[in-house]
VOBA-1610 file (N, C-alpha, C; in pm, whole numbers, padded with zeros to 5 digits, always signed):
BEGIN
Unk-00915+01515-02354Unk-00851+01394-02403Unk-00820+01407-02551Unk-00662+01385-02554Unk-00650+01385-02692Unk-00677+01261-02822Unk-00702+01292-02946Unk-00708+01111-02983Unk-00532+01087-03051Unk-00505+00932-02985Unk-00391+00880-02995Unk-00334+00884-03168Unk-00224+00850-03160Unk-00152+00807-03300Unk-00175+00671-03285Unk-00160+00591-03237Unk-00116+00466-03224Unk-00228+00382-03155Unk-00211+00288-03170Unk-00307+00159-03130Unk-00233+00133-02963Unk-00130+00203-02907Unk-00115+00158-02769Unk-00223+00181-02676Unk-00147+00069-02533Unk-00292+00073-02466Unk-00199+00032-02323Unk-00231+00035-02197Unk-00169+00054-02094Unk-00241-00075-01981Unk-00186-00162-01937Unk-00250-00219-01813Unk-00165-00205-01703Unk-00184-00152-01548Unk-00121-00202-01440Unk-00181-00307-01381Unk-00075-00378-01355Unk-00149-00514-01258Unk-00074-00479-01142Unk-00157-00590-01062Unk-00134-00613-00936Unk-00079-00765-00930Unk+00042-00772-00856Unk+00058-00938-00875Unk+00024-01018-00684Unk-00051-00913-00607Unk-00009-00970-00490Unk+00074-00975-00422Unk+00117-01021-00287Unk+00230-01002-00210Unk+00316-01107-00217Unk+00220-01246-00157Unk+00314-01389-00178Unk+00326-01413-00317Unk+00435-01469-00383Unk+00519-01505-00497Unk+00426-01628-00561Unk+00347-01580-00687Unk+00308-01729-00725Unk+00159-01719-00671Unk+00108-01720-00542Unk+00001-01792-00538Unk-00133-01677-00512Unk-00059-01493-00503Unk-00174-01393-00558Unk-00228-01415-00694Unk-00167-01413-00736Unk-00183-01351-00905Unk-00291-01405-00946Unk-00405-01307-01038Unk-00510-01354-01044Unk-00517-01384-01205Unk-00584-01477-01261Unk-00575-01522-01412Unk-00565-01384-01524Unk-00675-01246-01448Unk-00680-01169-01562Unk-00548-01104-01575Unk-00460-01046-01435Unk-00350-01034-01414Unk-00205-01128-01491Unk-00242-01234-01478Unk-00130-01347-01578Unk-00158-01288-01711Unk-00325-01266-01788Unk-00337-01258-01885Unk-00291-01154-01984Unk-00248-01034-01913Unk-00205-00926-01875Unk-00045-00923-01926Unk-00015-01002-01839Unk+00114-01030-01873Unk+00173-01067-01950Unk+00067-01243-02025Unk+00137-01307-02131Unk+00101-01222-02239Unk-00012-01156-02262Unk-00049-01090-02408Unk+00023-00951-02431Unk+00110-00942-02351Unk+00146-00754-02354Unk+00277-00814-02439Unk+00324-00659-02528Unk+00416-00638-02612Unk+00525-00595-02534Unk+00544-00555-02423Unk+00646-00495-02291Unk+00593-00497-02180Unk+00673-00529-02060Unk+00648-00575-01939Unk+00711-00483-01873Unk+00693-00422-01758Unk+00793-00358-01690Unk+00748-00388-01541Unk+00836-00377-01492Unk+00859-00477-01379Unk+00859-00396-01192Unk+00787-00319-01168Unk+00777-00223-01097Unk+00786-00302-00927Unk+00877-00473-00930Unk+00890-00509-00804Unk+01066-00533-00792Unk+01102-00533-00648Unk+01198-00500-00652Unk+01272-00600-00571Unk+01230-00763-00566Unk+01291-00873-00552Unk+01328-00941-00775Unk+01443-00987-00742Unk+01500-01028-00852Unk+01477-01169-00837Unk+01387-01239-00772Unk+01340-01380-00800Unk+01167-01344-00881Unk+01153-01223-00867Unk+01004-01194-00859Unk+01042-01163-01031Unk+01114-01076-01067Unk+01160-01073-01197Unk+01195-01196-01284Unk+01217-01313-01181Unk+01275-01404-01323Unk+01151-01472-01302Unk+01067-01473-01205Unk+00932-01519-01256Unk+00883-01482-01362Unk+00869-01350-01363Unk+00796-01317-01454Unk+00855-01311-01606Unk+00960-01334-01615Unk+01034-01374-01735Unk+01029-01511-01783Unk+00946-01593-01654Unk+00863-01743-01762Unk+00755-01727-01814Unk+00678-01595-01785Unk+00548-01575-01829Unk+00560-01453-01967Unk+00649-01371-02020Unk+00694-01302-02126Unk+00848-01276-02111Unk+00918-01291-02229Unk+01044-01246-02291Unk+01077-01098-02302Unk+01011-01029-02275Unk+01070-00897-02260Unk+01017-00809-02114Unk+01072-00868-02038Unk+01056-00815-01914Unk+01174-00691-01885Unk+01163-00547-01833Unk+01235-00473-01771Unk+01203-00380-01656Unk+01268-00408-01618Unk+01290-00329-01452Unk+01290-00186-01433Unk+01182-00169-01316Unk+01173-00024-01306Unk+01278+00021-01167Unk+01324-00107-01108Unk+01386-00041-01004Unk+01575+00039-01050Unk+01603+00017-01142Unk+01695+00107-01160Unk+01725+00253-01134Unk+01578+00291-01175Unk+01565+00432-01137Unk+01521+00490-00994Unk+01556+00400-00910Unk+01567+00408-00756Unk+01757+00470-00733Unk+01797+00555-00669Unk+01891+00566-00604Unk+01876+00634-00495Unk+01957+00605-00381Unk+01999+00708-00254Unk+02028+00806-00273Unk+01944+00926-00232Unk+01967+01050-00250Unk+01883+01118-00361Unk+01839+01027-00408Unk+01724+01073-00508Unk+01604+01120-00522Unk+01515+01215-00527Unk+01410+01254-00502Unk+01309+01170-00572Unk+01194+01089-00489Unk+01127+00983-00566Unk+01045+01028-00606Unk+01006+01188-00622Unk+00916+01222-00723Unk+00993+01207-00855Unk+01115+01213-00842Unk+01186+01207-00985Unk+01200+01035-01005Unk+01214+00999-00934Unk+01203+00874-00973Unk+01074+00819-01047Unk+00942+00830-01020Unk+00804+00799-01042Unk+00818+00867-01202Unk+00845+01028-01211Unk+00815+01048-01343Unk+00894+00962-01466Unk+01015+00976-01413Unk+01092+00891-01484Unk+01042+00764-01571Unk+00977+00658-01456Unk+00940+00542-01405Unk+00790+00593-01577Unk+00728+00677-01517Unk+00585+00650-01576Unk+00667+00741-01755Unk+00802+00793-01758Unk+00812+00812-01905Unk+00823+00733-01981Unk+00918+00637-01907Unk+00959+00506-01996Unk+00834+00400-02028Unk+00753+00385-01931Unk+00593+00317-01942Unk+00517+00333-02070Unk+00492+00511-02075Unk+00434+00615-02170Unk+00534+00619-02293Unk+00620+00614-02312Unk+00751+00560-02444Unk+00685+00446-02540Unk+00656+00338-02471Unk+00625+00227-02533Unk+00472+00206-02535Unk+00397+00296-02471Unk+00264+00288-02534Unk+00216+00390-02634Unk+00332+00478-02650Unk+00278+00598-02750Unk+00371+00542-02904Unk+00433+00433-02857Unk+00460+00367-03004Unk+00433+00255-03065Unk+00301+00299-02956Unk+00177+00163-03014Unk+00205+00014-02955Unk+00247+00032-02864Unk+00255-00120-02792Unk+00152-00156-02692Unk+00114-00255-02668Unk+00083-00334-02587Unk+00187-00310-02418Unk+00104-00242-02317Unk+00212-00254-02265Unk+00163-00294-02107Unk+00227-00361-02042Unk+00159-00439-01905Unk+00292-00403-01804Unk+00198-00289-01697Unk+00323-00274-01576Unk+00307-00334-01479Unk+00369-00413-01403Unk+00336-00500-01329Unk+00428-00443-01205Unk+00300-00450-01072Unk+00330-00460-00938Unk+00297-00468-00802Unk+00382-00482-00699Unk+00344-00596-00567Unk+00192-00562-00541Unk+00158-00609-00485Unk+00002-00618-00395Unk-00046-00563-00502Unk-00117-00459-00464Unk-00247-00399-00512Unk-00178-00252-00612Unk-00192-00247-00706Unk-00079-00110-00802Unk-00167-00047-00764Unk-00251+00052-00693Unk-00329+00138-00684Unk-00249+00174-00493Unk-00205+00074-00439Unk-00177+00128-00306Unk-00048+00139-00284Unk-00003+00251-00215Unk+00110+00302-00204Unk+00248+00274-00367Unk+00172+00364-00454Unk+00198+00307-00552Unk+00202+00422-00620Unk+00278+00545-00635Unk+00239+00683-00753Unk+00235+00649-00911Unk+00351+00554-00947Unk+00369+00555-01057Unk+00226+00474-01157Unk+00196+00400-01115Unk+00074+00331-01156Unk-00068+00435-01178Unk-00082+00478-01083Unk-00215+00605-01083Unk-00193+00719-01200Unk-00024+00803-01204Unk+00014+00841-01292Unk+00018+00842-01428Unk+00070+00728-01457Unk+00082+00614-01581Unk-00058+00594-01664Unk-00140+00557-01566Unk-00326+00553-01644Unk-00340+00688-01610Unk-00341+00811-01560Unk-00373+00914-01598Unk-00295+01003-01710Unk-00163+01017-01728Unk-00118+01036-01861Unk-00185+00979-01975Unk-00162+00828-01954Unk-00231+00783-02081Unk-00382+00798-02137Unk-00439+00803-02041Unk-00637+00814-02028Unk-00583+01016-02097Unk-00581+01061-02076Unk-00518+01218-02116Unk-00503+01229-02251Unk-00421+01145-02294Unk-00342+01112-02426Unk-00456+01054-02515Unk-00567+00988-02489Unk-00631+00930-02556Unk-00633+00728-02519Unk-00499+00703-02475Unk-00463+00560-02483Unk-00603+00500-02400Unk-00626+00354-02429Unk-00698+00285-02300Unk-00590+00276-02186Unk-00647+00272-02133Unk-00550+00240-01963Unk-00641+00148-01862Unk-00578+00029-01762Unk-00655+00019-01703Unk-00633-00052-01577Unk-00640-00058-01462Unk-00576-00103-01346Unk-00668-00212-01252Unk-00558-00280-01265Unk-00634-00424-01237Unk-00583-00469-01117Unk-00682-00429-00984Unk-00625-00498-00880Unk-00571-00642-00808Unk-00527-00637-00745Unk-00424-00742-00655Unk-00467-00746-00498Unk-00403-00855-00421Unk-00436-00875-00316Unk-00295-00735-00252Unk-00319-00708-00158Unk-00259-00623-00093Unk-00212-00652+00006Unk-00123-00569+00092Unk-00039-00626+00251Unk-00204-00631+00330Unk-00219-00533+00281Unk-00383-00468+00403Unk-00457-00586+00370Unk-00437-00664+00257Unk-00554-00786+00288Unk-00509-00933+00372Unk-00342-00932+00340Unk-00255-01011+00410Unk-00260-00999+00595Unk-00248-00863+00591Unk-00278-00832+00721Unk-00400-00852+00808Unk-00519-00845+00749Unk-00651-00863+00824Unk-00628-01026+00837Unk-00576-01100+00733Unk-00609-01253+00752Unk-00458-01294+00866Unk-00356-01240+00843Unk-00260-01309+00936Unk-00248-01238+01069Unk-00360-01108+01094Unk-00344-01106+01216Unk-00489-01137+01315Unk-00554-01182+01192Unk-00725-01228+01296Unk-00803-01095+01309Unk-00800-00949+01210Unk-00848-00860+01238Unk-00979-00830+01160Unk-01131-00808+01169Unk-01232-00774+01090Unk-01229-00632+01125Unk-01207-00550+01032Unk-01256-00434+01006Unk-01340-00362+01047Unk-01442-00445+01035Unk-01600-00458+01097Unk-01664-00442+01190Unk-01530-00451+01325Unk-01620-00491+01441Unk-01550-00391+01499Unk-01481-00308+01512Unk-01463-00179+01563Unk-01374-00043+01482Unk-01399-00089+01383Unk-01304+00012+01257Unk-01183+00032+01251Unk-01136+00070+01134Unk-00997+00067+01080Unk-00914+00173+01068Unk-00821+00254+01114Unk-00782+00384+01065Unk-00646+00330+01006Unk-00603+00403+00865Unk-00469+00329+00810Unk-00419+00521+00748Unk-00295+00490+00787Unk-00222+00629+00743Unk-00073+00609+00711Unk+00008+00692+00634Unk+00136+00634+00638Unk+00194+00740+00709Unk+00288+00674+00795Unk+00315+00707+00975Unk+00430+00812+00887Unk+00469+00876+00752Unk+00520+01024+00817Unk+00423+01076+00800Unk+00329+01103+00695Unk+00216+01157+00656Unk+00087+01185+00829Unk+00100+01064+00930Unk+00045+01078+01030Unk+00075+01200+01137Unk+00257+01203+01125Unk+00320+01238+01217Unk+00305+01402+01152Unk+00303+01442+01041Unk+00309+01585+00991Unk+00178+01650+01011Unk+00079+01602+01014Unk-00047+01651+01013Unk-00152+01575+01139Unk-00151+01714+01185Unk-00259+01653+01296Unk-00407+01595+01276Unk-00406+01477+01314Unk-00507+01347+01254Unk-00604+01328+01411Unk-00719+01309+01393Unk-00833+01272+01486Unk-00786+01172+01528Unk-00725+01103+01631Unk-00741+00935+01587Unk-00841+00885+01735Unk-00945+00769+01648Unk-01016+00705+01741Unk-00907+00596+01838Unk-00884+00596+01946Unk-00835+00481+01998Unk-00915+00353+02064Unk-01017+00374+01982Unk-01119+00243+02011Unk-01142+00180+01888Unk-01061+00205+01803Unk-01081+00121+01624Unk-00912+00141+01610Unk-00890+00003+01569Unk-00728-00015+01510Unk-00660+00112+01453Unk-00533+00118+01456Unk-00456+00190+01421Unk-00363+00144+01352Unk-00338+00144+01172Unk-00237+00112+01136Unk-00126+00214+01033Unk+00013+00231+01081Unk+00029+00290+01035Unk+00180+00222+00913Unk+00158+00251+00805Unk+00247+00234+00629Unk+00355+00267+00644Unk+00460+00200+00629Unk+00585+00268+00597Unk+00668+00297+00717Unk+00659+00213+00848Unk+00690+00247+00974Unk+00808+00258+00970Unk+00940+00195+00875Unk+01036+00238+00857Unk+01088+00377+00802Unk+01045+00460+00760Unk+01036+00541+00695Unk+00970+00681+00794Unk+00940+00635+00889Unk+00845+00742+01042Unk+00947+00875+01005Unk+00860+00979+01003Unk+00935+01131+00956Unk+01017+01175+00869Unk+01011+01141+00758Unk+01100+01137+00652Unk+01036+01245+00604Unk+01105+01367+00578Unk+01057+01505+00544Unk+01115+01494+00371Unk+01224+01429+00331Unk+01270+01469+00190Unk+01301+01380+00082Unk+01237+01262+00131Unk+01118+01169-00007Unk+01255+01086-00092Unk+01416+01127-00025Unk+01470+01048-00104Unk+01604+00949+00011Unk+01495+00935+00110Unk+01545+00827+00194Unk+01471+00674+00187Unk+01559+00565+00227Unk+01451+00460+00220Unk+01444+00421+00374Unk+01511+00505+00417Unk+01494+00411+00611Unk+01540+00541+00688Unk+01456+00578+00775Unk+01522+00683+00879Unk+01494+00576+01058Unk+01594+00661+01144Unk+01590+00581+01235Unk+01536+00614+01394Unk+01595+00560+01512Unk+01560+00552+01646Unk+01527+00727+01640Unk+01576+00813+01653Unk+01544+00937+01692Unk+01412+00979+01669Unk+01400+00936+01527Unk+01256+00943+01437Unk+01182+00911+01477Unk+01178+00726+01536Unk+01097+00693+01556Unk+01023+00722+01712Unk+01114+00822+01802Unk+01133+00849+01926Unk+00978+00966+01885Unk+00992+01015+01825Unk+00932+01137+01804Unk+00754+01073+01769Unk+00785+00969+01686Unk+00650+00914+01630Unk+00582+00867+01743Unk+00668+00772+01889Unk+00613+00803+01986Unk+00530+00880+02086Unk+00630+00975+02046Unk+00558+01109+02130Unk+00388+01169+02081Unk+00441+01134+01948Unk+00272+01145+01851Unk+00212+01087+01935Unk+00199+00941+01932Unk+00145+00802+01952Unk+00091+00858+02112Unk+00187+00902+02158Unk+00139+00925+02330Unk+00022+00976+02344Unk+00019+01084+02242Unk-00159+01189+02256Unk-00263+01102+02320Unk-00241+00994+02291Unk-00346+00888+02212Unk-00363+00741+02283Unk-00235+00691+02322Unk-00168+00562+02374Unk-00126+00560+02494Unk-00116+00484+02566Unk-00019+00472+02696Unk+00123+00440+02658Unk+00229+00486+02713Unk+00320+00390+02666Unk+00405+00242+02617Unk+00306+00208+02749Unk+00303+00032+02736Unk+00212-00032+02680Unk+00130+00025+02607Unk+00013-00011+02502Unk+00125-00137+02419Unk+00027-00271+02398Unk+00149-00380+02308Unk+00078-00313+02145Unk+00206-00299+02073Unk+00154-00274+01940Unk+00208-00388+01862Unk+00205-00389+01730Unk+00245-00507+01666Unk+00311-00458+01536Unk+00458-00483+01487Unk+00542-00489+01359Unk+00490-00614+01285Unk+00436-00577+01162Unk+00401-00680+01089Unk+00460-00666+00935Unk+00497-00743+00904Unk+00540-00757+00751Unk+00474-00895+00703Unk+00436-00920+00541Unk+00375-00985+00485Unk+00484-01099+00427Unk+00443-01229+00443Unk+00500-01311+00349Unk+00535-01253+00240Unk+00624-01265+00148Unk+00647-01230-00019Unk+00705-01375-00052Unk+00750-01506-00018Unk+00785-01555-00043Unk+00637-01731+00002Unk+00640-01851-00058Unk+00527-01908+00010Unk+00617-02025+00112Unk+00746-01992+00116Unk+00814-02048+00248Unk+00856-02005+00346Unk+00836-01824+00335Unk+00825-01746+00441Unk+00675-01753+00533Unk+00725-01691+00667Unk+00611-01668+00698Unk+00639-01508+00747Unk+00483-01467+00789Unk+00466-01321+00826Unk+00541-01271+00947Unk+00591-01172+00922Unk+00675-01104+01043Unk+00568-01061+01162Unk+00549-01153+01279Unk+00436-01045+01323Unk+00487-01023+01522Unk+00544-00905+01543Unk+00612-00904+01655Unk+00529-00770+01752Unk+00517-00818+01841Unk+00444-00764+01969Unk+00553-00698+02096Unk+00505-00582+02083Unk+00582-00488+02223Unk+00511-00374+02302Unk+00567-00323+02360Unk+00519-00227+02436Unk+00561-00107+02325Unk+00474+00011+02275Unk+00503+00149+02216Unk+00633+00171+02247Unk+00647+00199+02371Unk+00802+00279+02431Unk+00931+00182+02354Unk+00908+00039+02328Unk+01046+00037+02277Unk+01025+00010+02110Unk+01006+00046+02052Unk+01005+00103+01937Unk+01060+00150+01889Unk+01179+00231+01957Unk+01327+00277+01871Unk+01408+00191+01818Unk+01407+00069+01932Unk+01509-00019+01951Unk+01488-00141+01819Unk+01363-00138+01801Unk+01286-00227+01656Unk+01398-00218+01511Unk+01404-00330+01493Unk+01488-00330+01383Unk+01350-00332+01249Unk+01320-00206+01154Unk+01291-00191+01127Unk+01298-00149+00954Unk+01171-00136+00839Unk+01259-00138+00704Unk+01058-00090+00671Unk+01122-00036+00535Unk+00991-00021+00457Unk+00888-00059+00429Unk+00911-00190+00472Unk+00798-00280+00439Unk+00749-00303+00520Unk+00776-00262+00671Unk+00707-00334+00810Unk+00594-00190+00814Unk+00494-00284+00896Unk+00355-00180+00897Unk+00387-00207+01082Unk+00343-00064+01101Unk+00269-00068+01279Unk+00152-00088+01326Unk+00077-00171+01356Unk-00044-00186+01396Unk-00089-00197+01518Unk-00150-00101+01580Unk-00236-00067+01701Unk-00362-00067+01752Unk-00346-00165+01815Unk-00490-00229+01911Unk-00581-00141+01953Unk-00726-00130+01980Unk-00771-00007+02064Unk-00725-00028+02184Unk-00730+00074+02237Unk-00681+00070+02367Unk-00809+00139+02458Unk-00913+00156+02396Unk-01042+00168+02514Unk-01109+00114+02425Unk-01299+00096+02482Unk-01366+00083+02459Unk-01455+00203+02368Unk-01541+00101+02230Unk-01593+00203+02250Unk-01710+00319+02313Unk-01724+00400+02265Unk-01851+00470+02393Unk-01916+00506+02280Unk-02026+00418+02382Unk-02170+00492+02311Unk-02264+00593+02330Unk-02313+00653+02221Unk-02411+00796+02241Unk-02499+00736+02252Unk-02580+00765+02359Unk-02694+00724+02412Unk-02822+00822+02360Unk-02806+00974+02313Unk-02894+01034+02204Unk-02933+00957+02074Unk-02837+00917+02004Unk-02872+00884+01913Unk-02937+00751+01897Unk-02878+00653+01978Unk-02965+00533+01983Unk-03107+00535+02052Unk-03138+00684+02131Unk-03262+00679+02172Unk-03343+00696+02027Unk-03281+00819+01955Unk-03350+00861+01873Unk-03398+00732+01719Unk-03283+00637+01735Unk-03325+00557+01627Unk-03428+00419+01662Unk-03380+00410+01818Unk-03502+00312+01925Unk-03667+00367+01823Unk-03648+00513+01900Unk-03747+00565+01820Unk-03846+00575+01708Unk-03761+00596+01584Unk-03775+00535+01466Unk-03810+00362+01462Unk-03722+00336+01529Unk-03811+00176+01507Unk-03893+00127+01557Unk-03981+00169+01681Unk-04108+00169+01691Unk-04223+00264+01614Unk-04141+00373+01553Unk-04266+00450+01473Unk-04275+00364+01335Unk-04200+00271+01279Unk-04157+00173+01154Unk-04260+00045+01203Unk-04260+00038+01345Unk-04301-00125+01361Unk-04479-00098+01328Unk-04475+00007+01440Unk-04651+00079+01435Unk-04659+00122+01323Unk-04610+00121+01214Unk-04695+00208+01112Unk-04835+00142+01003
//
C-alpha cells in the first residue's frame, strides 16, 4: 500500500432495489456529504433522485455500449471513480441492491484505492436475493440455497443438489461466451435446458422472477414448466428460480453416529 497525495477517500453504496424505500440512512449519508457522486444505476428516474440528495451527480452508464467488452467498460467505469479520489475528493459511488453483488466495478474501485493508500469502503444494500426470499415465501434455511449466474452455471460443470433451491442470475443473458452482449436468446436458452435436464424433469414448474425497482410496481413472478423457457420473454434482470424437485435423503451413518454423541454428552 502506497501512502496517498491527497486527502481522497472512496465510498460504494448500495441503494437497494425499490426506489426510495431501500436506502439506508448511512447510505443517504454517503451521498449528501460526498464531493462527487457517480451514479452506477441505469434507470434515469433513479438519477434524478439522486440529484435531490447532491448537485453533482454523474452517470456511469455511458460507458455501456453494444458490442463492447464489459471488462472495458468496468475499468473505464472504476478510472473515472479513481480520477476524483486521487484529486482529493470526497467521492460516493452509488448502486442498485447490494454494490458488492453482481457488481465488478465497485469491488475494483475499493481495491485500487485500498492499494493506493485511499480509505475505501463498501456499504451494503438490500439486494434482489433479499427481495426474492421475501416475495417468493423462500427460507434459506429449511432446505438450502444454491445461486449461480446461469452462463457461469452452464460453462462449468456444477454439483447441483436438487433437493435445495436453485437460483440462477442473469437468466437473460444464459450462454453468453463474449461479455459484450446484454440479452442472448431461445437457442441459448434451449441449451441451458438441456443443462437443467441432468438434474430436472422437464415439466419441473420453475419460476421468472424480477424485483420491484419502482414502489408502484410489483414483482415479476411467473411460473412454468422448464421445457418452455425459450418461449419466455426474457432480460437481465429476470432471475430463474428452481424448486427442489426431490426430497431430501438422509444419511442414516451419520445421524447414528451423532445419536451417539448425544447420549455419551447426556451420561457424562
Amino acid at each position: 500500500m502506497s501512502t496517498p497525495t491527497s486527502t481522497g477517500r472512496l465510498a460504494c453504496v448500495g441503494i437497494g432495489i425499490t426506489l426510495g424505500s431501500h436506502i439506508s440512512p448511512l447510505a443517504r449519508s454517503h451521498i449528501e456529504n460526498a464531493d462527487v457522486v457517480f451514479a452506477g444505476v441505469s434507470d434515469g428516474i433513479v438519477e434524478l433522485w439522486l440529484t435531490e440528495m447532491h448537485a453533482d451527480v454523474r452517470s456511469l452508464q455511458p460507458y455501456y455500449r453494444d458490442g463492447k467488452p464489459r471488462q472495458q467498460t468496468y475499468r473505464e467505469m472504476v478510472d473515472a471513480i479513481m480520477a476524483e479520489v486521487r484529486a482529493g475528493k470526497r467521492v460516493c459511488a452509488v448502486f442498485y441492491g447490494h454494490p458488492g453483488v453482481f457488481a465488478r466495478a465497485p469491488h475494483r474501485a475499493i481495491e485500487v484505492a485500498r492499494q493506493e493508500g485511499y480509505p475505501a469502503q463498501m456499504e451494503p444494500g438490500i439486494s434482489s436475493e433479499d427481495c426474492l426470499y421475501a416475495d417468493l415465501g423462500i427460507d434459506p434455511g429449511t432446505c438450502g440455497c444454491q445461486h449461480y449466474e446461469t452462463s457461469q452455471y452452464m460453462l462449468y460443470r456444477r454439483c447441483i443438489d436438487p433437493s435445495a433451491w436453485l437460483v440462477l442470475w442473469q437468466v437473460g443473458l444464459a450462454g453468453d461466451q463474449t461479455n459484450k452482449r446484454f440479452a442472448t436468446g431461445a437457442a441459448y436458452r434451449q441449451v441451458l435446458i438441456e443443462v437443467l435436464a441432468r438434474d430436472y424433469p422437464l415439466d419441473h414448474e420453475v419460476i421468472i422472477y424480477r424485483a420491484a425497482t419502482l414502489p408502484i410496481q410489483s414483482p415479476r413472478i411467473e411460473r412454468l414448466p422448464l421445457q418452455a423457457l425459450p418461449e419466455a420473454d426474457l432480460t437481465m434482470a429476470d432471475t430463474l428460480v428452481i424448486p427442489p424437485s426431490r426430497a431430501m435423503q438422509p444419511d442414516p451413518e451419520i445421524r447414528a453416529r451423532l445419536t451417539a454423541l448425544d447420549l455419551a454428552v447426556a451420561h457424562a
